[in-house]
C-alpha positions as CSV (number, residue, x, y, z in Angstrom):
1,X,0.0,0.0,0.0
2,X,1.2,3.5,-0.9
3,X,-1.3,5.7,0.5
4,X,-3.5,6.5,3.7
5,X,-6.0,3.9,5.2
6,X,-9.3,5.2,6.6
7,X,-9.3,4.8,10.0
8,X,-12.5,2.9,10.2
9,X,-12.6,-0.6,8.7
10,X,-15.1,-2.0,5.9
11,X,-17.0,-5.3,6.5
12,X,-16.0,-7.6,3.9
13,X,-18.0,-11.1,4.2
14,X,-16.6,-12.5,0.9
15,X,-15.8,-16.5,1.4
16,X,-12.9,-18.4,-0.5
17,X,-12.8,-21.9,0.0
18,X,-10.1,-23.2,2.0
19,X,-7.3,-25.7,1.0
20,X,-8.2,-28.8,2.8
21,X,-4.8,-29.7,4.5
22,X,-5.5,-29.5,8.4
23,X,-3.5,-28.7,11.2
24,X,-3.7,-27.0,14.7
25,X,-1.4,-26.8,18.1
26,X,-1.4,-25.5,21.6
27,X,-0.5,-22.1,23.0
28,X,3.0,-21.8,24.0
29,X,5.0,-19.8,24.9
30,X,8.6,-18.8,23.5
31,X,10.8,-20.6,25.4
32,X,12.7,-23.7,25.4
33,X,12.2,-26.5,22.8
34,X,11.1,-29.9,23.5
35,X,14.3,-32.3,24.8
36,X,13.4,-35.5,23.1
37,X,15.2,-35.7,19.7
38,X,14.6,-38.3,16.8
39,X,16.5,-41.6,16.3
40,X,19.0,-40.4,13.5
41,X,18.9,-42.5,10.1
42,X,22.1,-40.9,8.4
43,X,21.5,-42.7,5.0
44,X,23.8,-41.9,2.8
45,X,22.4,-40.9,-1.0
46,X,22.2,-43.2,-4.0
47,X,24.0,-41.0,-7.0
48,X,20.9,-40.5,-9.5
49,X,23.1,-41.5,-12.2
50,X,22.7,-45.1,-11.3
51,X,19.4,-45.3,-11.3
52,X,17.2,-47.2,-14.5
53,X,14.1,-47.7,-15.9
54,X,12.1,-49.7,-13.8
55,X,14.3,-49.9,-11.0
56,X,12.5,-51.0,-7.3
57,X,12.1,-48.4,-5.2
58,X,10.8,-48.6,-1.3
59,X,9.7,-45.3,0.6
60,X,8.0,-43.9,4.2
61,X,5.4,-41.8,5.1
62,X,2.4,-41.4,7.4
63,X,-1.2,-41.6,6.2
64,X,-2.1,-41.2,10.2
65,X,-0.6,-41.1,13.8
66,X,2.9,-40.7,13.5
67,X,4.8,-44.0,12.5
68,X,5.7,-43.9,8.9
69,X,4.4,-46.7,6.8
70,X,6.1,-48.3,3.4
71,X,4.9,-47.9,0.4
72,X,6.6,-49.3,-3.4
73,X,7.5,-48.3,-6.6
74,X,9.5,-48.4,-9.5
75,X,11.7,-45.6,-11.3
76,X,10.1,-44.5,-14.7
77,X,13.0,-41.9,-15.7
78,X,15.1,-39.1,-15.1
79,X,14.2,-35.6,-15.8
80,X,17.3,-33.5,-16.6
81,X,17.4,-30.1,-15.5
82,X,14.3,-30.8,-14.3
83,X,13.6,-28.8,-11.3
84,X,16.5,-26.3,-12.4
85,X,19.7,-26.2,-13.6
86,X,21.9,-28.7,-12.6
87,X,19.4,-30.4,-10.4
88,X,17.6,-33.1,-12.1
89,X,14.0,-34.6,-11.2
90,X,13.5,-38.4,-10.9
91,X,9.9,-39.4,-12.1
92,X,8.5,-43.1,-10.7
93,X,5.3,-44.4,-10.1
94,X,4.5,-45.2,-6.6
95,X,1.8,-47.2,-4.9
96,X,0.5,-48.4,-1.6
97,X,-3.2,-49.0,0.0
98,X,-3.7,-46.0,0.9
99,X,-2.2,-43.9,-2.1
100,X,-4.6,-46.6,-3.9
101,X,-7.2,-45.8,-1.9
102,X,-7.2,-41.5,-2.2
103,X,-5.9,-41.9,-6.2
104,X,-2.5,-40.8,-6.3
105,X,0.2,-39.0,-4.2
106,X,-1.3,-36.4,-1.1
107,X,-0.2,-32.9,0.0
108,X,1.6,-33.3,3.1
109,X,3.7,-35.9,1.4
110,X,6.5,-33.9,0.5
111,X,9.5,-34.8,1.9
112,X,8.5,-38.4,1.7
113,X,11.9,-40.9,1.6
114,X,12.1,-43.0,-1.4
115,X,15.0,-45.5,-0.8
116,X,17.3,-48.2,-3.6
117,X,16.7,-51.9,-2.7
118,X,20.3,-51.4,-1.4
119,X,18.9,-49.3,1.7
120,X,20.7,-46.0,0.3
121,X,18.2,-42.7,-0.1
122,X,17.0,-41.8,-3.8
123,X,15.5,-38.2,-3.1
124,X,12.1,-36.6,-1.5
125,X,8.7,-36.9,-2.9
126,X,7.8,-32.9,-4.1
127,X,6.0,-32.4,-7.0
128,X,2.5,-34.4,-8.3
129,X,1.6,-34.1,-11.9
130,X,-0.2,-30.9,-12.6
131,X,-3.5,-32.7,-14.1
132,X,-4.3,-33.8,-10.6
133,X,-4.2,-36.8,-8.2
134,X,-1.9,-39.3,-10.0
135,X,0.6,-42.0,-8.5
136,X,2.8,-40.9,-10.8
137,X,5.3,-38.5,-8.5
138,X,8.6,-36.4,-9.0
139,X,11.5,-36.9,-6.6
140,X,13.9,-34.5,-5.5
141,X,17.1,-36.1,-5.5
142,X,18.7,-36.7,-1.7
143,X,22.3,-35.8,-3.2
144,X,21.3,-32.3,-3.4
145,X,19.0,-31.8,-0.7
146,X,21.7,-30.5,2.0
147,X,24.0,-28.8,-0.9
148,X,21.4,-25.3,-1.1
149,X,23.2,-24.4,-4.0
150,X,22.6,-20.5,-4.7
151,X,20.1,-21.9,-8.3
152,X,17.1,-20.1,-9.3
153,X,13.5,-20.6,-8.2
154,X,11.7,-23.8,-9.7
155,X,9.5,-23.6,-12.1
156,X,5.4,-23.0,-11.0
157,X,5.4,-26.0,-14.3
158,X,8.0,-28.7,-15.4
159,X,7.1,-30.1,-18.5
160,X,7.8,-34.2,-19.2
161,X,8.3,-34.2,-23.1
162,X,6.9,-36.8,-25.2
163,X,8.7,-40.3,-24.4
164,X,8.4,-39.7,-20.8
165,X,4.6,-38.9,-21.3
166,X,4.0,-42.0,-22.9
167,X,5.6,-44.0,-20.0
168,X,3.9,-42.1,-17.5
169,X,0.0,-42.5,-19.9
170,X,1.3,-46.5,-19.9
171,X,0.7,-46.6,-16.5
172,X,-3.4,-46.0,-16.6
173,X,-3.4,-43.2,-14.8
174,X,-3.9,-40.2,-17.3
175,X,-3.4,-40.0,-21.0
176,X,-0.3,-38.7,-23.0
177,X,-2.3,-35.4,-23.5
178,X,-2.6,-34.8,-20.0
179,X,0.7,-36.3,-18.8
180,X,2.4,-33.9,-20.9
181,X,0.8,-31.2,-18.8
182,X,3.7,-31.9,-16.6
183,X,5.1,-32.0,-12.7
184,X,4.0,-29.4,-10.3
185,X,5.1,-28.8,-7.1
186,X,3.0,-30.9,-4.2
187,X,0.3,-27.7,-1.9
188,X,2.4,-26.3,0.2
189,X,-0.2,-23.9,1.4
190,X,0.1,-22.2,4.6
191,X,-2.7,-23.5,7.3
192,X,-3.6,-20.8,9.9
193,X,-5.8,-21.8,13.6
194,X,-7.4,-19.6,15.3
195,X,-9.7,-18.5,12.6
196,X,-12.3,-19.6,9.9
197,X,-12.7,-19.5,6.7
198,X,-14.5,-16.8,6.5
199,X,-12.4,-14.9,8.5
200,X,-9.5,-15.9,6.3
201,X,-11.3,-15.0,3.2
202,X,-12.4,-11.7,5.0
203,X,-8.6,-10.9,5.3
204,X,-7.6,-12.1,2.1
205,X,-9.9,-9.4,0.7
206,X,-9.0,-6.9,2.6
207,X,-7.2,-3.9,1.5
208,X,-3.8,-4.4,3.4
209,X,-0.7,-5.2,1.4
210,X,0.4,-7.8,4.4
211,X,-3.2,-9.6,4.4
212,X,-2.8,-10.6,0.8
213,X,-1.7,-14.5,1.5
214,X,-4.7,-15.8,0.1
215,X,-3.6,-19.5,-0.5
216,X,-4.3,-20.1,3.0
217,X,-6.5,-22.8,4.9
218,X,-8.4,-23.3,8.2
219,X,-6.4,-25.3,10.9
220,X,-6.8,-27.1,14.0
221,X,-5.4,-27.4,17.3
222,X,-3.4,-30.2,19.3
223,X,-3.4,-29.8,23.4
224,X,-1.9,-31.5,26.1
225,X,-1.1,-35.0,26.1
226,X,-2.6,-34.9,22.3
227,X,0.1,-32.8,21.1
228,X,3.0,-35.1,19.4
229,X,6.7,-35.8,20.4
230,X,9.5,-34.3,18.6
231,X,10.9,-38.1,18.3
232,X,8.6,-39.0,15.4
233,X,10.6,-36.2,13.6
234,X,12.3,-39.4,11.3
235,X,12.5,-40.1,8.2
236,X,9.2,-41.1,6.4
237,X,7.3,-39.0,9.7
238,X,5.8,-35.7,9.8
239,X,7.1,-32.3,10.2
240,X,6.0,-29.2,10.0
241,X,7.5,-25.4,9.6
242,X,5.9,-22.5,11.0
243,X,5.9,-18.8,10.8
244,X,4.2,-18.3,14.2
245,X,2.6,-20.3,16.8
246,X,0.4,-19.9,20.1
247,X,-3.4,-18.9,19.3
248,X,-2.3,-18.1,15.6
249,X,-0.5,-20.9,14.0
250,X,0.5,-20.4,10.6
251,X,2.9,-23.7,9.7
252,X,3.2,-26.0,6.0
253,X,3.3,-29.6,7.1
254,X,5.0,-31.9,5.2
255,X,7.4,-35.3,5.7
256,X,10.9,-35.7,7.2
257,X,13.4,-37.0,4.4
258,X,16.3,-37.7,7.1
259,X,17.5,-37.2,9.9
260,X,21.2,-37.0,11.1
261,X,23.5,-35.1,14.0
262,X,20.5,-33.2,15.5
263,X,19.3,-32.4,11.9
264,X,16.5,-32.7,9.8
265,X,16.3,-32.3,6.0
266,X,12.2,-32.4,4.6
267,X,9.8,-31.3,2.0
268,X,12.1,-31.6,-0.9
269,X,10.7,-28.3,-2.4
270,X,10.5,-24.9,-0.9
271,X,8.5,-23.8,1.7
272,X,8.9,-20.1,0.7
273,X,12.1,-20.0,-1.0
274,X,13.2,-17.9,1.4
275,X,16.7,-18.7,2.0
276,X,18.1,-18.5,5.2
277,X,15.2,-17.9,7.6
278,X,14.1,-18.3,11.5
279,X,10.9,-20.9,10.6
280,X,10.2,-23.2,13.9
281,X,10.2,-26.5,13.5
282,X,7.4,-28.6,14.3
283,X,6.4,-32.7,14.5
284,X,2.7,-33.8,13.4
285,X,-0.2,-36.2,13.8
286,X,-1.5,-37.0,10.9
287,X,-5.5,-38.0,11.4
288,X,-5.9,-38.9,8.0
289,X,-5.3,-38.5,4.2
290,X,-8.6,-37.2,2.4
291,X,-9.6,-37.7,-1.1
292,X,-10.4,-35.0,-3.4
293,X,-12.1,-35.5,-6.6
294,X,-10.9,-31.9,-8.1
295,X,-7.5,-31.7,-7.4
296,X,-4.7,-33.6,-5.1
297,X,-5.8,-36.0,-2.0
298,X,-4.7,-33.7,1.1
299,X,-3.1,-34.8,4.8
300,X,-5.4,-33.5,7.5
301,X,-3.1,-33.3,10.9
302,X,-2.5,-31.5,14.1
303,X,0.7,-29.4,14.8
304,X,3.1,-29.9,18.2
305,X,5.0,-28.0,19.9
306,X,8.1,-26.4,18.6
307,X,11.1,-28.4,19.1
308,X,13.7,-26.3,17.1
309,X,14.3,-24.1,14.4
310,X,14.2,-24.4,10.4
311,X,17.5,-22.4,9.5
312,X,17.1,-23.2,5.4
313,X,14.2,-22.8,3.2
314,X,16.2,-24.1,-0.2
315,X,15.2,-25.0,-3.6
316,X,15.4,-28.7,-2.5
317,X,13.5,-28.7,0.7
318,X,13.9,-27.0,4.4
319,X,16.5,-28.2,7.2
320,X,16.8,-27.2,10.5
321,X,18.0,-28.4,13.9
322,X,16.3,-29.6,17.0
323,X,16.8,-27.9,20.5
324,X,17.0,-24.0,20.5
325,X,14.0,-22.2,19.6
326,X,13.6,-18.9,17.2
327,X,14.1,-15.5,18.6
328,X,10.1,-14.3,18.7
329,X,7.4,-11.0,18.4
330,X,5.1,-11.8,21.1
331,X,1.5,-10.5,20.1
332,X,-0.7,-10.1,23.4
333,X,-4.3,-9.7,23.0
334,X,-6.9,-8.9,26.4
335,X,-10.4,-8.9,25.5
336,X,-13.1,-8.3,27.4
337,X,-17.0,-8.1,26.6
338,X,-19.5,-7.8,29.4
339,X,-18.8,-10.9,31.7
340,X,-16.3,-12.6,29.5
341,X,-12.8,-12.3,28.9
342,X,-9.5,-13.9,27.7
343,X,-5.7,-13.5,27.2
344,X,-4.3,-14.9,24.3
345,X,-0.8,-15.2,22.8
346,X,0.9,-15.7,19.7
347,X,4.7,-16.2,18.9
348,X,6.3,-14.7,15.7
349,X,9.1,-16.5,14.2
350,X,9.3,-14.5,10.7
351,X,9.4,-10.4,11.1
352,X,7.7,-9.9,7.9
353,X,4.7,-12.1,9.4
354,X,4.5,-9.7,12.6
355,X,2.1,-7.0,10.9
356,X,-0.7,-10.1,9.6
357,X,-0.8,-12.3,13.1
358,X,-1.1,-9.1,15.1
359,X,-4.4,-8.7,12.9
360,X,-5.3,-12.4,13.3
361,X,-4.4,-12.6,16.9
362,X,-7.1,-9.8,17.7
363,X,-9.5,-10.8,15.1
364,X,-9.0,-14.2,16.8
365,X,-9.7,-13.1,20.4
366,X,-12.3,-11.2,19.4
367,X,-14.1,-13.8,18.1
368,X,-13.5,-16.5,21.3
369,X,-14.6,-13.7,23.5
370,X,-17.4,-11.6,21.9
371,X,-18.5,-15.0,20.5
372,X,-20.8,-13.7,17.3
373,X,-20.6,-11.0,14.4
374,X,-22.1,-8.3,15.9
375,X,-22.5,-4.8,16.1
376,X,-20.7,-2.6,18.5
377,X,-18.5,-0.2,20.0
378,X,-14.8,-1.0,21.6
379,X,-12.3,0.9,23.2
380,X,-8.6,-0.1,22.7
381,X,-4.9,0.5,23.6
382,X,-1.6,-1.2,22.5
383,X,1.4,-0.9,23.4
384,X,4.6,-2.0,20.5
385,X,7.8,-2.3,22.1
386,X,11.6,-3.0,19.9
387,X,14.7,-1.5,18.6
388,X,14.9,1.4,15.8
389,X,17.2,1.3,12.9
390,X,20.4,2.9,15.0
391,X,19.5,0.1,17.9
392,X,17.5,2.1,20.2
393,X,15.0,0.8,22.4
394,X,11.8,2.5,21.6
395,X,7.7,1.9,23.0
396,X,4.8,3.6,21.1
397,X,1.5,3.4,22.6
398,X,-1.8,4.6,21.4
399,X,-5.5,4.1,22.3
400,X,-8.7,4.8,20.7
401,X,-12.5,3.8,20.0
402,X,-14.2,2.0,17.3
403,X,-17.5,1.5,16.1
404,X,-19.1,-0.9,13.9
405,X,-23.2,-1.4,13.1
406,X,-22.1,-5.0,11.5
407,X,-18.5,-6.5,12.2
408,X,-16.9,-4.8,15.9
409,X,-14.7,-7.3,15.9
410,X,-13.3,-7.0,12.1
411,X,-13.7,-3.5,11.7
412,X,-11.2,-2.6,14.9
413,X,-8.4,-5.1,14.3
414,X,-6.4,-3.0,11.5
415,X,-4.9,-0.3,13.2
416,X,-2.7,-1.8,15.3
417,X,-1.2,-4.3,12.7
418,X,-1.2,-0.9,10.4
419,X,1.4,0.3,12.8
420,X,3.1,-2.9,13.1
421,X,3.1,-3.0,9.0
422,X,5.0,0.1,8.7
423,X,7.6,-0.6,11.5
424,X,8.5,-3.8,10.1
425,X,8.7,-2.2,6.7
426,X,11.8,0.0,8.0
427,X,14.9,-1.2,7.1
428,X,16.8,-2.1,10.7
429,X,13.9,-2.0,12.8
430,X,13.1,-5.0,14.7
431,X,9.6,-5.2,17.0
432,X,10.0,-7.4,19.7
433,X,6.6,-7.1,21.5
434,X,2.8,-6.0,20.6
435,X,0.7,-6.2,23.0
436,X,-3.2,-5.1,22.6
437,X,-6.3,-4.3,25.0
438,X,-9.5,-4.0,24.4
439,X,-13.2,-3.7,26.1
440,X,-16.1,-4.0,23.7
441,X,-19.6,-3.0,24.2
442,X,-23.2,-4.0,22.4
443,X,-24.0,-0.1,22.2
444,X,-23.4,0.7,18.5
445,X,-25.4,4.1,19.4
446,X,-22.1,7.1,17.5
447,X,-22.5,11.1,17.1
448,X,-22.5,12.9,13.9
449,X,-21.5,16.1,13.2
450,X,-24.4,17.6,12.4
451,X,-23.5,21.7,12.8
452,X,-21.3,24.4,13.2
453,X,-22.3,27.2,15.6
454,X,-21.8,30.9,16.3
455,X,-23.1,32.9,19.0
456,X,-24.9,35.8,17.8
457,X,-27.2,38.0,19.5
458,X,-27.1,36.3,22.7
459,X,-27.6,32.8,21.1
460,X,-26.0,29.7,19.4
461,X,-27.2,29.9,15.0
462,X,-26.1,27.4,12.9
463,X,-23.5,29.0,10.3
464,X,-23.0,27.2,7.0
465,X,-21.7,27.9,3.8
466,X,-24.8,30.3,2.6
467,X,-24.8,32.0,5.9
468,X,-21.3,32.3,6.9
469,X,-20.1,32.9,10.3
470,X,-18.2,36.1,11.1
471,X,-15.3,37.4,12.2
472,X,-13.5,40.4,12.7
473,X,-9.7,41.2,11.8
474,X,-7.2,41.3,14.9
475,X,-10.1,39.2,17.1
476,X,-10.7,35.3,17.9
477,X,-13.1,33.4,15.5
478,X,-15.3,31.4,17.8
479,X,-17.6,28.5,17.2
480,X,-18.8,25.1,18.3
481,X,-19.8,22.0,16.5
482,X,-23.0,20.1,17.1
483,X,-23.1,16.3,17.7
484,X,-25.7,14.8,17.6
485,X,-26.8,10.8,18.2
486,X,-29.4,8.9,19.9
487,X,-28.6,9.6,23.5
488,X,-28.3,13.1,23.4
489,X,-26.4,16.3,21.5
490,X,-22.9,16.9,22.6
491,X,-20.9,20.1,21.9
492,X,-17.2,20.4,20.5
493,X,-15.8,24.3,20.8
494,X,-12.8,25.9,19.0
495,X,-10.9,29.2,18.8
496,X,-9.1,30.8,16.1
497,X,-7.0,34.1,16.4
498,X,-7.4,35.9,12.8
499,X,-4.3,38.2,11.9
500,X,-5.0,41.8,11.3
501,X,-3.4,41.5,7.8
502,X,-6.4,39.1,6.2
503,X,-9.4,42.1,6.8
504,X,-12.0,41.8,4.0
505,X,-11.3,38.3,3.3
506,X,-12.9,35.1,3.2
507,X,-11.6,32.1,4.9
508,X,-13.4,28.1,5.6
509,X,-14.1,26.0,8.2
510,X,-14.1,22.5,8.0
511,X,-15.4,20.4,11.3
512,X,-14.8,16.8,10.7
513,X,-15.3,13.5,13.2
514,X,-12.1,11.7,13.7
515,X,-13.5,7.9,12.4
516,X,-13.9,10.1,9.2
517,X,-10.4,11.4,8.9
518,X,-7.5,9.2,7.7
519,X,-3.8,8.0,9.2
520,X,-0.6,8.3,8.2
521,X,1.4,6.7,10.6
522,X,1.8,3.6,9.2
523,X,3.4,5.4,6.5
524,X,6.4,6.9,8.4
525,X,9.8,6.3,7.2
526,X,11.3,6.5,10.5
527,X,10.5,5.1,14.3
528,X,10.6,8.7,15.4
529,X,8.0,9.9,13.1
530,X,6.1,7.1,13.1
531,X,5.2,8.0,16.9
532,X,4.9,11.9,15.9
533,X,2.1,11.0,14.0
534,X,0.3,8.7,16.1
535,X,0.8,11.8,18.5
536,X,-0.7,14.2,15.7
537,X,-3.7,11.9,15.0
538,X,-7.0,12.8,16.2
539,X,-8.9,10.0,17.9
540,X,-12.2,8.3,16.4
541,X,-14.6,9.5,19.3
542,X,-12.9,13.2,18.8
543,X,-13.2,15.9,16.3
544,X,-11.0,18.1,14.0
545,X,-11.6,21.6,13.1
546,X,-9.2,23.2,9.9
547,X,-9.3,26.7,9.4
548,X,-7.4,28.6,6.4
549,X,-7.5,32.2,5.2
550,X,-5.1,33.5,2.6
551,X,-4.5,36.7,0.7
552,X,-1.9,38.0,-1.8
553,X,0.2,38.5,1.2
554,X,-0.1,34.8,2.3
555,X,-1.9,32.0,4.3
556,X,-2.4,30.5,7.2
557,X,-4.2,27.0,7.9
558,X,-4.9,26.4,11.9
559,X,-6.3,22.9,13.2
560,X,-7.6,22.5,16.6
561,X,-8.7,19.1,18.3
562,X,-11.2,18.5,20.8
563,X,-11.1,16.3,23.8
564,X,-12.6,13.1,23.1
565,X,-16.5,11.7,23.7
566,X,-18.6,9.0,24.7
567,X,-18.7,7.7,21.1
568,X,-17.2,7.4,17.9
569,X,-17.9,10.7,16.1
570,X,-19.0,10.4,12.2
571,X,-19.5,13.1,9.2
572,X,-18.1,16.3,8.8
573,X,-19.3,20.2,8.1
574,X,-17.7,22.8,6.0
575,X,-18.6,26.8,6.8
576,X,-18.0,30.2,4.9
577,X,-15.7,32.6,7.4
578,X,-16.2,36.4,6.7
579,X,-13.2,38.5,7.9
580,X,-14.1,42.1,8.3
């Protein structure tokens, strides 16, 4: 985004289905990992140049629970160059009774060890034919998972050529026609708890640069003695990588290739591509592998606690270690709403992600406490603590009031992750905490600014644009602003000193309700000015009043701010001055 957001929200209630992979996890906080590490495998790679037609192949994965099961295959070619240059993709045709069962191959089995009949490791099961569910499956060869060569993105689309097509069309499983269509990377969606899918879609649609993620799905939640030990991190189990955890989970779940020395290597495709990176690293209990008769069978699962960290998001997969835990944002939300309340948390492991859980994590408290889409007012403060671009500690607080006749709970979670948008969006600034109150109410009762008033004669008279207020030269321009709602008429007053030098002139006055003004802050270059204008900005449930006169000798424009209200103050009024 490149220009000013209005302060109030819009309620968008468009719905976008959700990818069905499933997964979900406990709150936690950001401290140490799990102990228990993974049995290391440590197999050592079969060189893909050995490998021929029709060659027996034997690979692990988990269909459900956590204890990979075998399935078979046989090698149907090499790809060269296939996933980019210099890595090649192997192509075979793999079965078992429950990739029989669901059609083909699953999301979620990325990362999925295929093994020689000598024991040694092949590569990683990443991409699925791009027609749909097919048991046909590109592997990402294990020789070059843990190399993270600096190569270029794959492909979104790897094409097969004829001969290969033919093979694959031999098979039963698709024709040449559609074979040709080519390998595509397995989803690798992100899955987000804490919120449904209309709340995801509601996001996706809304007009916030770090809300666009829309390939993103509804997720679960594992608790307690339910949530899964990091030891079935092996090769053939699950594993998951995560942007944030706690109330807001945002994670890809995929399959453990190997493990070896503390380390994991999985997914045999990108997660993000994103390099180096501070993902944490999660096991998985898969509860099953559902079909889906317009696209690829998916893995529904639940998410554990973090047990480590994902250090490498490469072209041929992610790898991390177990034990120490990503450096976090901790996102705070208190809500309260007549008799109930709650305090939730959520743990960000990617800086870039901070601005989009800080909206989910309210949205997501919201909902639990408030319980409905309803109509409303709330008042709200937060508090963003961190270090600027030069290293300086710095806090920014702010607090406000919101009103919505549909949505409270929507309609009041973007200003804070506005904020926490444009700090993140400075080079060298890192935020370290955000945390948010707020105290909602059923009234959705606002004022509106209705009039502007002069005393004259003894009396308040509305002034307007055909009967001006005025004001002599040298003397104070005085006036109030009407607002008016259904409990009563409240009264905003404001004083202007008019220079001797602008006699016989006409000026304005524009009177305008704060939740009809717009923000800047978010669009700051600095830390420093960033708080100036959350200073400078004028509150929701107060009012603004602008006043300009010029003449050939100059101009001057004076604004004035009134102590807040009761309620969120609407509309806005613009009056003729006369300067005698």
């Amino acid at each position: 985004m490149s220009r000013a957001v209005r302060r109030r929200g819009s309620a968008l209630v468009a719905f976008t289905a959700s990818l069905g992979l499933v997964a979900g996890m406990p709150m936690l906080s950001g401290g140490a990992a799990q102990s228990a590490e993974p049995a290391p495998d440590c197999k050592q790679p079969f060189p893909i140049a050995e490998l021929a037609k029709d060659d027996p192949v034997e690979g692990l994965t988990v269909s459900g629970g956590t204890t990979p099961e075998p399935f078979t295959g046989t090698v149907v070619g090499v790809l060269e160059d296939g996933i980019a240059p210099g890595l090649d993709m192997v192509v075979m045709n793999l079965s078992s009774t429950e990739i029989d069962r669901v059609g083909g191959i699953w999301a979620g089995m990325s990362g999925s060890p295929v093994y020689a009949d000598d024991g040694r490791l092949i590569g990683a099961v990443a991409y699925g034919l791009a027609y749909g569910a097919s048991h046909y499956a590109g592997i990402t060869p294990f020789e070059d998972m843990d190399d993270y060569l600096n190569a270029p993105a794959a492909p979104a689309q790897i094409p097969v050529g004829k001969r290969l097509a033919e093979r694959i069309a031999a098979g039963g499983d698709v024709s040449v026609r559609q074979a040709a269509q080519g390998f595509e990377q397995l989803p690798m969606a992100i899955g987000v708890s804490g919120l449904t899918a209309k709340r995801l879609a509601q996001g996706s649609e809304a007009d916030r640069d770090y809300l666009g993620q829309r390939d993103t799905y509804v997720v679960g939640r594992a608790v307690g003695d339910a949530s899964p030990d990091p030891s079935t991190v092996v090769a053939g189990g699950n594993i998951a990588a995560a942007l944030a955890y706690g109330d807001i989970t945002a994670a890809g779940v995929g399959t453990a290739t190997s493990v070896c020395d503390g380390r994991v290597v999985g997914f045999g495709h990108p997660m993000m591509f994103a390099g180096r990176t501070t993902l944490s690293l999660h096991p998985a209990d898969a509860l099953y592998v559902q079909e889906d008769s317009l696209g690829v069978p998916f893995k529904v699962a639940n998410i554990g606690d973090p047990a480590g960290t994902i250090t490498d998001d490469r072209l041929t997969g992610i790898s991390g270690g177990f034990g120490a835990l990503p450096e976090t944002t901790t996102i705070t939300s208190a809500v309260t709403a007549g008799d109930r309340s709650r305090e939730g948390a959520t743990y960000v492991n990617i800086p870039s992600a901070a601005a989009e859980m800080t909206f989910n994590e309210h949205l997501a408290n919201h909902d639990r406490v408030v319980d409905g889409i309803v109509g409303g007012s709330a008042e709200q403060e937060y508090t963003i603590t961190g270090t600027d671009a030069k290293g300086q500690a710095f806090e920014i607080g702010y607090s406000d009031r919101f009103h919505s006749s549909y949505d409270i709970s929507f309609e009041s979670a973007f200003d804070t992750a506005d904020v926490v948008w444009g700090l993140t969006s400075i080079e060298g600034v890192t935020v370290d905490s955000v945390a948010m109150t707020s105290d909602v109410s059923e009234d959705k009762s606002t004022y509106t600014v209705t009039a502007v008033q002069q005393r004259k004669g003894g009396e308040w008279v509305n002034v307007s644009r055909k009967s001006p207020a005025t004001v002599k030269a040298g003397h104070t321009l005085k006036l109030r602003s009407v607002l008016s709602g259904p409990s009563g008429t409240r009264y905003a007053r404001y004083s202007f000193a008019v220079p001797e030098r602008f006699h016989d002139q006409r000026g304005f006055l524009s009177v305008s309700g704060g939740n009809w003004l717009y923000s800047e802050a978010a669009y700051q270059p600095t830390v420093g000015k960033i708080a100036k204008a959350l200073a400078d900005q004028v509150r929701n449930d107060a009012t603004q009043a602008q006043f300009s006169v010029s003449n050939e000798r100059g101009e001057i424009v004076r604004t004035k701010v009134s102590d807040p209200v009761d309620r969120v103050v609407n509309g806005d009024r613009r009056v003729k001055v006369l300067v005698k």
